[in-house]
VOMARGU-513996 format. One record per residue: residue in one letter; x, y, z negated of N, C-alpha, C in turn. Coordinates in steps of 0.001 Angstrom, whole numbers, plus 500000, padded with zeros to 6 digits. Atoms other than C-alpha are relative to their C-alpha. Example, Ala and Ser with C-alpha at 12.3 -4.5 7.8 and 13.67 -1.06 7.14 Angstrom:
residues 2
A500890498810500000512300495500492200500900501200500000S499180498810500060513670498940492860499230501090499270
This chain:
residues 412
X498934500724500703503043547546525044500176500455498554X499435499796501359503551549736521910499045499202499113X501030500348500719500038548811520647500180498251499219X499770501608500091501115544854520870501278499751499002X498883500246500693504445545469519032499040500487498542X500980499578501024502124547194516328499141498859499596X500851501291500088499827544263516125501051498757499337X499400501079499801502562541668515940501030500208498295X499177499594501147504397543855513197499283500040498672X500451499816500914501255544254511150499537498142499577X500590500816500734500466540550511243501199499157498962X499154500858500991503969539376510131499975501037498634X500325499390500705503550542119507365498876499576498929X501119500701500782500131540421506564500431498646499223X499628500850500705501741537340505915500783500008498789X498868499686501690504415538355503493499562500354499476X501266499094501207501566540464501629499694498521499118X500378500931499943500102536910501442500618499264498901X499115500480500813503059535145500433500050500111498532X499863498809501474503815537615497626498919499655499043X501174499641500794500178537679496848499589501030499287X500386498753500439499847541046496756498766500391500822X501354500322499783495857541476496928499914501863501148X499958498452499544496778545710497484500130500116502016X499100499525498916499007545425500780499193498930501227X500682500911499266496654542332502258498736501111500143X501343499522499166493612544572502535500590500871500380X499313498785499027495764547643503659500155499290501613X499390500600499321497134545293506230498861499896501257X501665500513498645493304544039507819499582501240500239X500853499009500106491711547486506876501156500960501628X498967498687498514494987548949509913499988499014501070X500081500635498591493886545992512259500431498666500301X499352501536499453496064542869511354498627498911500409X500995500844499561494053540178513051500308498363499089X500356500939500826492234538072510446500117498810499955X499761501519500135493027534745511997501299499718500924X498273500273499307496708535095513189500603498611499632X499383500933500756498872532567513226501805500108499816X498966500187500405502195531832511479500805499271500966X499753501142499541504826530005512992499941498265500006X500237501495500791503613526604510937498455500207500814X501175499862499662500257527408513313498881499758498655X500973499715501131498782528408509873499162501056499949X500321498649499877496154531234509398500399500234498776X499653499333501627496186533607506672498977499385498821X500543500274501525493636531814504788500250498723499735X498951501027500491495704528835504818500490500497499079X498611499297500871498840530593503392499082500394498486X500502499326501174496273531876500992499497499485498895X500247501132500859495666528483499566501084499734498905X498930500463500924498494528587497991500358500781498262X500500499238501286497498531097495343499247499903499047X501302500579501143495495530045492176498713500727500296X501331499357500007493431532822492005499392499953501683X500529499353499496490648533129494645499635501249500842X500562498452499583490869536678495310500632500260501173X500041500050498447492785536481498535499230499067501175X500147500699499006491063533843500313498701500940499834X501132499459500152487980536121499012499732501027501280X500405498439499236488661539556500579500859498766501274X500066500701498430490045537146504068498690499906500208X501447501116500109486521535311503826499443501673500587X501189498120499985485044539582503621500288499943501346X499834498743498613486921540380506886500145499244501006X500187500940499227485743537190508690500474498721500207X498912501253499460488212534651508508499525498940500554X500624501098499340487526531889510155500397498544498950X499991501215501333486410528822507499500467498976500536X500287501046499005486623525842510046501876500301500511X498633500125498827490347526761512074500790498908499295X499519500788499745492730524171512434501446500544500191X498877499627499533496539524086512296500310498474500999X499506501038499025498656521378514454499210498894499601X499972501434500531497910518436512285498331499593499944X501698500455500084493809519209512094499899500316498594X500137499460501042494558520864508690498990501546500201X500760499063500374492008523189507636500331500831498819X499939498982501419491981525884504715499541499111498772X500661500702501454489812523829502128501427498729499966X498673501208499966492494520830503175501444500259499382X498514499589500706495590522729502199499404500652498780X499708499797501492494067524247499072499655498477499103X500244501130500930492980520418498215501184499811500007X498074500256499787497056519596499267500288500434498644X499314499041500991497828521934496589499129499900498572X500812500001500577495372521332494158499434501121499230X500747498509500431494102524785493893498648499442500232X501558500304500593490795523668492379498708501144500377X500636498258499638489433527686492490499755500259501393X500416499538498714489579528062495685499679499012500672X500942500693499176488618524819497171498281500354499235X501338499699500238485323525700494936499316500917500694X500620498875498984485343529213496837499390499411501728X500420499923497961485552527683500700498605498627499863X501362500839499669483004524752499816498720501170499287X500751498904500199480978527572498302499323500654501248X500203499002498875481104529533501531499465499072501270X500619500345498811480187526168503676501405499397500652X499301501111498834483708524440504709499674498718499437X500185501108499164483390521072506017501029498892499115X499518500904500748483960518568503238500638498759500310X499531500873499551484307515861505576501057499675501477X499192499681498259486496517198508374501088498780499501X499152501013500841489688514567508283501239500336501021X498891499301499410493325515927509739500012498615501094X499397500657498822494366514482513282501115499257500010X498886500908499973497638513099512116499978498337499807X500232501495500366498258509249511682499268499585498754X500164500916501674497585508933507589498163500399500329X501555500112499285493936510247509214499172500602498465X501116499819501076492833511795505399499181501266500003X501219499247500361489497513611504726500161500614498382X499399499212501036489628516144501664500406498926498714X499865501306501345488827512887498864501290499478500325X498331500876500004491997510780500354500841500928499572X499318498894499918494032514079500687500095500513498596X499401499764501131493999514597497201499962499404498931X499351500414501192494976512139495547500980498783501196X499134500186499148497495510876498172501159500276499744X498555499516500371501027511115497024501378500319500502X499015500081498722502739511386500250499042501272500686X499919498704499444500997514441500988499593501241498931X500090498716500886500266516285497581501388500547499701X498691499739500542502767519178496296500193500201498873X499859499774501468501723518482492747499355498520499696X500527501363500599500010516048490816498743500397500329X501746499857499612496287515386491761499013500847498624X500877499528500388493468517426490521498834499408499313X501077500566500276490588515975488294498875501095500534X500883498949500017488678519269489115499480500090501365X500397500322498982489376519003492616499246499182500607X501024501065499344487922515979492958498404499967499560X501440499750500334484763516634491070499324500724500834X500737498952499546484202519887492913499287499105501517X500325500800498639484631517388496304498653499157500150X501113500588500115482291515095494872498584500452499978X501476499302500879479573517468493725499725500545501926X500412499303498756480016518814497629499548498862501295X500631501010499000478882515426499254500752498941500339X499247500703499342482399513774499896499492498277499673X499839501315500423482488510153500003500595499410499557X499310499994500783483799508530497376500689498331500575X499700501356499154484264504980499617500658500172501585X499466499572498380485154506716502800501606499966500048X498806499913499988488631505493503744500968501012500706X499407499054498716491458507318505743500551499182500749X499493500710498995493046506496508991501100498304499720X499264500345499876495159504172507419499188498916498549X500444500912500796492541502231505253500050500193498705X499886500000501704493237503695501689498902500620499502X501412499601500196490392504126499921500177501451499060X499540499157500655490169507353497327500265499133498882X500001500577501177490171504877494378500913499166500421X498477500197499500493036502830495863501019500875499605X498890499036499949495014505998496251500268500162498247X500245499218501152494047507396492843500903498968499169X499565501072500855494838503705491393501681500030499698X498431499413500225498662504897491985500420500639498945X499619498709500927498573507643489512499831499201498534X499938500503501493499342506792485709499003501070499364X500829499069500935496122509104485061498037499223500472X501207500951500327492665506979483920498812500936500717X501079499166499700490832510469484141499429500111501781X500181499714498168491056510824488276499631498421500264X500956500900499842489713506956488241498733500099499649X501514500237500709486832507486485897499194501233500963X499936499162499157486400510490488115498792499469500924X500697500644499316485761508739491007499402498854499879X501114500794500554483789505669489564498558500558499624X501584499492500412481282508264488279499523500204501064X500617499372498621481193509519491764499407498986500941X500472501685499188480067505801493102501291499492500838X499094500385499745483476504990493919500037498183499409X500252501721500827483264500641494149500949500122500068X498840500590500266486243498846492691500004498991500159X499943501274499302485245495891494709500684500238501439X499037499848498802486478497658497616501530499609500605X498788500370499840489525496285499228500213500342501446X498952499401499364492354497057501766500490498647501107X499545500946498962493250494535504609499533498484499743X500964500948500291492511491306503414499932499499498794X500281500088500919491610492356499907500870500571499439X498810499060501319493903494509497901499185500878499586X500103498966501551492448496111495201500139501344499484X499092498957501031492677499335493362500290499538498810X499551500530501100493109496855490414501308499176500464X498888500164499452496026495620492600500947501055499651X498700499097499547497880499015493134500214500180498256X499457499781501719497353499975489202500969499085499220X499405500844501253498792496465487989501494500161500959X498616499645499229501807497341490956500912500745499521X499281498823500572502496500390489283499976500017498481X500047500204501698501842499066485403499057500833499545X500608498517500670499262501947484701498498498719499305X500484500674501070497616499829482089498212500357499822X501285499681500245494804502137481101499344500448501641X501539500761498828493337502080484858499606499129500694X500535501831500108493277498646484929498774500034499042X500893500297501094490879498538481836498764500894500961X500830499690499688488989501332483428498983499099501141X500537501140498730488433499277486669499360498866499918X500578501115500618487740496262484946498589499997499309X501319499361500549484996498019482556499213499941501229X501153499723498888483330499173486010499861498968500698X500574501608499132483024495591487574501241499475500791X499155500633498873486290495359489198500448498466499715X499617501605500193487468491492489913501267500218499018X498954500128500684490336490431487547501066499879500960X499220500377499231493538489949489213500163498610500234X500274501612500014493370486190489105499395500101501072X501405500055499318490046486703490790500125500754501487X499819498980498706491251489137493614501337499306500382X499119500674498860494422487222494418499526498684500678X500948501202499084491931483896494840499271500268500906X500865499487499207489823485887496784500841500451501446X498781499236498882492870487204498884500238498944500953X498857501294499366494843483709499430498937499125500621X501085500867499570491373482128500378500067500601501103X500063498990498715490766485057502839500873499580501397X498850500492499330494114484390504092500076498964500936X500189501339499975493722480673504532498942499775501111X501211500630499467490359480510505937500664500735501724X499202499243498886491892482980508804500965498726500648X498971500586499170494710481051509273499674498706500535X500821500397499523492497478103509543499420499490500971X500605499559498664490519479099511999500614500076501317X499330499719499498493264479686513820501008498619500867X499450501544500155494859476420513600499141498861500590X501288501243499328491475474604514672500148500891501309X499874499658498909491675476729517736501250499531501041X498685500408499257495127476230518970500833499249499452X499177501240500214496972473399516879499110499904499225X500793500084500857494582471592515625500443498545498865X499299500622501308497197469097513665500140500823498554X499480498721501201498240472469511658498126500154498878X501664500120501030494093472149510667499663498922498932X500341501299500638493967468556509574501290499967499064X499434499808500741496863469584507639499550500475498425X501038499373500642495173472070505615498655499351499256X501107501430500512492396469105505191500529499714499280X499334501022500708494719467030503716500476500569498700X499457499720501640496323469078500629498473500020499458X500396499461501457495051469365497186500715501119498842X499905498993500576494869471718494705500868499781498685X499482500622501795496812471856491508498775500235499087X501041499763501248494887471604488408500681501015499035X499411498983501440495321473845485070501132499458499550X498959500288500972497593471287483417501006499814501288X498929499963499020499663470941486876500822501534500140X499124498242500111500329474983486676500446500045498714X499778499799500991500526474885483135501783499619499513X498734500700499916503568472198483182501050501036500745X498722499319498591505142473931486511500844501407498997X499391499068500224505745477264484397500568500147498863X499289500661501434506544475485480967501220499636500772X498209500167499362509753473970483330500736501145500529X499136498765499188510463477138485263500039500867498614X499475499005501218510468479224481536499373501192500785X500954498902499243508290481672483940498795500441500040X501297499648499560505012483466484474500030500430501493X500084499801498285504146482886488273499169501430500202X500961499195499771502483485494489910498540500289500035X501396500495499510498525485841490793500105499211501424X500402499988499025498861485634494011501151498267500490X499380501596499732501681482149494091499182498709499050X500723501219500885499283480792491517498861499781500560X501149500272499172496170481369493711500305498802501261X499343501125498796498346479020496442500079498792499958X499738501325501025498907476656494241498941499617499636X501492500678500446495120476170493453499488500043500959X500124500678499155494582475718496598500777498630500961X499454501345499426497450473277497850501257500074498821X499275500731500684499700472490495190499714499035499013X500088500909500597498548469559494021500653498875501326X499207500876498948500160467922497435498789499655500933X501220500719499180498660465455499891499587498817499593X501258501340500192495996462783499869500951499064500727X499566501727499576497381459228501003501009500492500388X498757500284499107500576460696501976500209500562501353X500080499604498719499678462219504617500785501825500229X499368498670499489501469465465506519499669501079499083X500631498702500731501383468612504248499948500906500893X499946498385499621500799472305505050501502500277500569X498927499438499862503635473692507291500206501319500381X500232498784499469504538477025507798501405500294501252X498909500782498779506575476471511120500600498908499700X499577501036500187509259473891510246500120499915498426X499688499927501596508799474578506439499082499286499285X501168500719500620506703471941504894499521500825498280X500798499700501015504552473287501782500578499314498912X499506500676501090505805471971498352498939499900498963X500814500428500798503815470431495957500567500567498336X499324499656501212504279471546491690500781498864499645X499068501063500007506216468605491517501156499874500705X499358499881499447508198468923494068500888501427499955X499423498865499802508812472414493644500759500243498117X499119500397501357509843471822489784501289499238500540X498653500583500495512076469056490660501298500838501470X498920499089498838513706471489493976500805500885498982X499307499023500743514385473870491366500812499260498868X499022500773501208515958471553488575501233500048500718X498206500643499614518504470185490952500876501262499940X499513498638499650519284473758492356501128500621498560X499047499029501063520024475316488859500341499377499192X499142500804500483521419472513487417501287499798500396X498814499692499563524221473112489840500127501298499717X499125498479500499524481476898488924500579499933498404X499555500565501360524860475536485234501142499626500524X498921500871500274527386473585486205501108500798500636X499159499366499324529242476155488276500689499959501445X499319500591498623529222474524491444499872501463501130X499747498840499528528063477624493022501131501487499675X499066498604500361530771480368491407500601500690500605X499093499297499275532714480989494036499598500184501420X500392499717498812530091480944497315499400501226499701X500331498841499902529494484251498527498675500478500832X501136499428499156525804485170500123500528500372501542X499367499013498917526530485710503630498878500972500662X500510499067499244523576487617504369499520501297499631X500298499200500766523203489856501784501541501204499648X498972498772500215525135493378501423500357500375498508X499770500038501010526943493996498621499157501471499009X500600498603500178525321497693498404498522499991500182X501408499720500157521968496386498499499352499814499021X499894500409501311519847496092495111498670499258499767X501240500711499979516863494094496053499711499121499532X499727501297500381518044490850495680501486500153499698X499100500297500620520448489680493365501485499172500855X498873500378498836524057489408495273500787498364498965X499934501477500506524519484946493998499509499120500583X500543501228499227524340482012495484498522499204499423X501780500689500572521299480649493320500064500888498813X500183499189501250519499482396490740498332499030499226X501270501247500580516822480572488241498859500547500370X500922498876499698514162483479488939499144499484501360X500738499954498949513601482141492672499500498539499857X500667501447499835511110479394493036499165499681501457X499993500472498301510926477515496269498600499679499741X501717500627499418507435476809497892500262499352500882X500002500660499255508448475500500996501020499335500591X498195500391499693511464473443502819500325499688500767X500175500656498580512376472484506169501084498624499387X499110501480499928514509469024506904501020500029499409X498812499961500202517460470328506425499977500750498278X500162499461500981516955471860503029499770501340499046X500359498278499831516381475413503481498821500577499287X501264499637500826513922477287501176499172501561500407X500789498827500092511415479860501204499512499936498771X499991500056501323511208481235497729499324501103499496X500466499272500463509240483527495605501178500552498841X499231499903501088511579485640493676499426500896498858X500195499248500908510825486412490466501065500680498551X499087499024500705513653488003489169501257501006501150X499950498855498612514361490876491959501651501182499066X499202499593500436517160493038491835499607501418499274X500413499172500934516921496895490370498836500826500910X500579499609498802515119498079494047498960498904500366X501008501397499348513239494450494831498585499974498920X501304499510501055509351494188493457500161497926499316X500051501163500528508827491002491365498764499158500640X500807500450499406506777488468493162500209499723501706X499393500013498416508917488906496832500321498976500333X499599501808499255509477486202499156501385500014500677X498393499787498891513393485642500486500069498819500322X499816501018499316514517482784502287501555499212499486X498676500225500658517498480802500832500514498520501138X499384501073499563519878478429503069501348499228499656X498807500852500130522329475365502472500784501191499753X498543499388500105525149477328503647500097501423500353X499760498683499863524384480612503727499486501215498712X500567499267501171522441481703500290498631500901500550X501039499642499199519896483840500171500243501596501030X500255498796499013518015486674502263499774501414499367X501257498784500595516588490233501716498917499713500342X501119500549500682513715490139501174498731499671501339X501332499874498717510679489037503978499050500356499807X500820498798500208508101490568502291499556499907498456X500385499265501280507053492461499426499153498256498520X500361501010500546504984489380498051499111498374500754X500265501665499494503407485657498864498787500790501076X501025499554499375500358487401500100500533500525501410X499397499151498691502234489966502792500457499079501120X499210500874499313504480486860503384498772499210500865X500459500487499214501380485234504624498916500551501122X500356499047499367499961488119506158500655499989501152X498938499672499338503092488278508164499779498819501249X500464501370499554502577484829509022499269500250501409X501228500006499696499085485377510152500598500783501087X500310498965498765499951488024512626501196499976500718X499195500006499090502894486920514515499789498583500655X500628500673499013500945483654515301498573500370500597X501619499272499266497515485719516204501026500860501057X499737498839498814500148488003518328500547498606501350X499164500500498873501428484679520510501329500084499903X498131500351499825505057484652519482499931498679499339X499812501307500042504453481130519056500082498805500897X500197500959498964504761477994521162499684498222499274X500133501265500629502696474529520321500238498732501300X499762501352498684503964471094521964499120499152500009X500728500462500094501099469750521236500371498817498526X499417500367501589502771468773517395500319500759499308X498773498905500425505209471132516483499610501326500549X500271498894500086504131474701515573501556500487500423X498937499768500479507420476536516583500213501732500378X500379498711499404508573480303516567500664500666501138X499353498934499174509529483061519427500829500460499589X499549499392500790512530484131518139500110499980498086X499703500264501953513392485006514183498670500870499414X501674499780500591510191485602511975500588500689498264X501338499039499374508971488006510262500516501439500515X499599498465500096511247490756511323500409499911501536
């Protein structure tokens, strides 16, 4: 028994040496027996903890007195993994030096391998490393290899307002054709987050324009949903037949009346069905929400804010919207949202492009007669039809052999 209290005393001893980063009291510590691959209560070893030190020189003398390169805490974190976390550059150079495992990838859900893992902003505790990632690169990582959760490293990176950690990975054969579910971009996340100069970079290296990647998206989309539609309502197909596209001078007009710049991704929609239908026939519905043509969706919006001019709305109050929320603008109509689609009764589904101080520009809310509008159903037109897509691929739908209709309230 004494021997075990001795053991137990020298390894919490080892750790606080660690901590500290005192190089003296860490080899005293191994050289009287602490055992080299103890663990912490965070099931960390010591040459974890030791990642957390710039210099090298503790994970060094660990490395002398065996440590183990390869161990694992709960999550499937390794040593090289937490000094990439941290962007101790030095010492991930030391453990890929010594032979750890560039492509190991943690067990938790986000599923990242060292490249995702550092430049990931939901699990670094600094700002990403250009050094780190070179050293990664130069050690074999893949510069296309996603993580559990589909983000590519040039995706991730595309977050950061820094050009250098793109050009980075571009040198490293990182494509910027690569995309994310059905097509998102790292020239997506950059123009999400405004970072200007790695847009240009992306662009230089071949990436699509945004134009070009939301047509590529809303097609994607489409052809899916489609497919889908010829399988199990196959009116909802011959629908889809039937629109047309707007032309240049049909978008051109639409955003000369709205005093707006549409989005990519409501203008890619629109060049595929907003030019309306052929002979008259049934448009695009998205359940009971018929599709709106640029004509139609100009003159929806005239009437609309021709009554907020006039003040007819001043005194209705949103009933579904919290006064403490800042997504969407707490008003019965606002000029910003522009309807796409409308059921019978007059109900809209709207792209808003003037969001509150929390809402992203480009979000879809739902606006009714007598109730105003919604928060928000999703982030943008794309998600919104994403959303779509996967709550009639899951069967919360029922067709009467006419009428698409839904299970319940959609998309939440």
């Amino acid at each position: 028994m004494p021997p075990r209290k001795k053991s137990k005393s020298l390894e919490s001893e080892l750790f606080s040496a660690l901590e500290d980063g005192d190089a003296k009291a860490v080899a005293r510590f191994l050289e009287q027996g602490a055992p080299v691959d103890a663990r912490n209560e965070f099931e960390q070893t010591p040459l974890m903890v030791a990642t957390d030190h710039k210099s090298p020189e503790l994970a060094k003398l660990l490395l002398e007195h065996g440590a183990d390169l390869h161990a694992e805490d709960g999550s499937g974190l390794t040593a090289l993994l937490t000094a990439v976390r941290s962007g101790n550059a030095p010492v991930v150079a030391l453990l890929l030096e010594r032979g750890a495992d560039v492509h190991h990838a943690c067990e938790d859900d986000a599923g990242n391998h060292a490249l995702t893992l550092a430049v990931d902003p939901n699990e670094l505790s600094g700002d990403p490393s250009k050094a780190v990632l070179e050293a990664l690169l130069r050690a074999g990582a893949d510069p296309n290899r996603p993580n559990a959760n589909d983000w590519s490293p040039l995706q991730l990176a595309a977050g950061f307002d820094d050009a250098a950690l793109t050009d980075v990975l571009l040198r490293g054969g990182a494509d910027p054709k690569r995309g994310r579910g059905v097509g998102y971009l790292p020239i997506d996340i950059a123009d999400n987050f405004g970072h200007e100069a790695v847009k240009k970079r992306l662009l230089a290296a071949g990436s699509p324009t945004l134009e070009q990647a939301a047509q590529a998206r809303m097609d994607r989309l489409w052809k899916q949903l489609g497919d889908w539609f010829g399988r199990k309502c196959p009116p909802y197909a011959d629908q889809i037949e039937n629109m047309r596209p707007a032309t240049a001078a049909q978008l051109a007009a639409l955003e000369k009346a709205l005093s707006v710049e549409l989005t990519p991704d409501f203008l890619a929609f629109l060049r595929r069905f907003g030019g309306g239908t052929s002979n008259g026939n049934t448009p695009i519905h998205i359940f009971e929400y018929a599709v709106l043509s640029t004509k139609q969706i100009q003159d929806r919006w005239k009437g609309l804010d021709a009554l907020r001019r006039e003040g007819t709305f001043k005194k209705s109050k949103p009933h579904d919207l919290d006064d403490t929320q800042e997504e969407v603008k707490v008003t019965w109509w606002d000029s910003g949202w522009i309807p796409f689609a409308q059921d019978g009764g007059g109900n809209l589904y709207c792209v808003d492009l003037a969001p509150g101080p929390d809402g992203s520009r480009g979000q879809v809310i739902a606006w009714e007669m007598h109730g105003g509008p919604s928060v928000p159903w999703a982030s943008s037109l794309d998600a919104f039809f994403e959303k779509y897509l996967e709550v009639i691929e899951a069967g919360r739908t029922h067709f009467d052999g006419e009428t698409l209709t839904r299970d319940g309230r959609w998309p939440r």
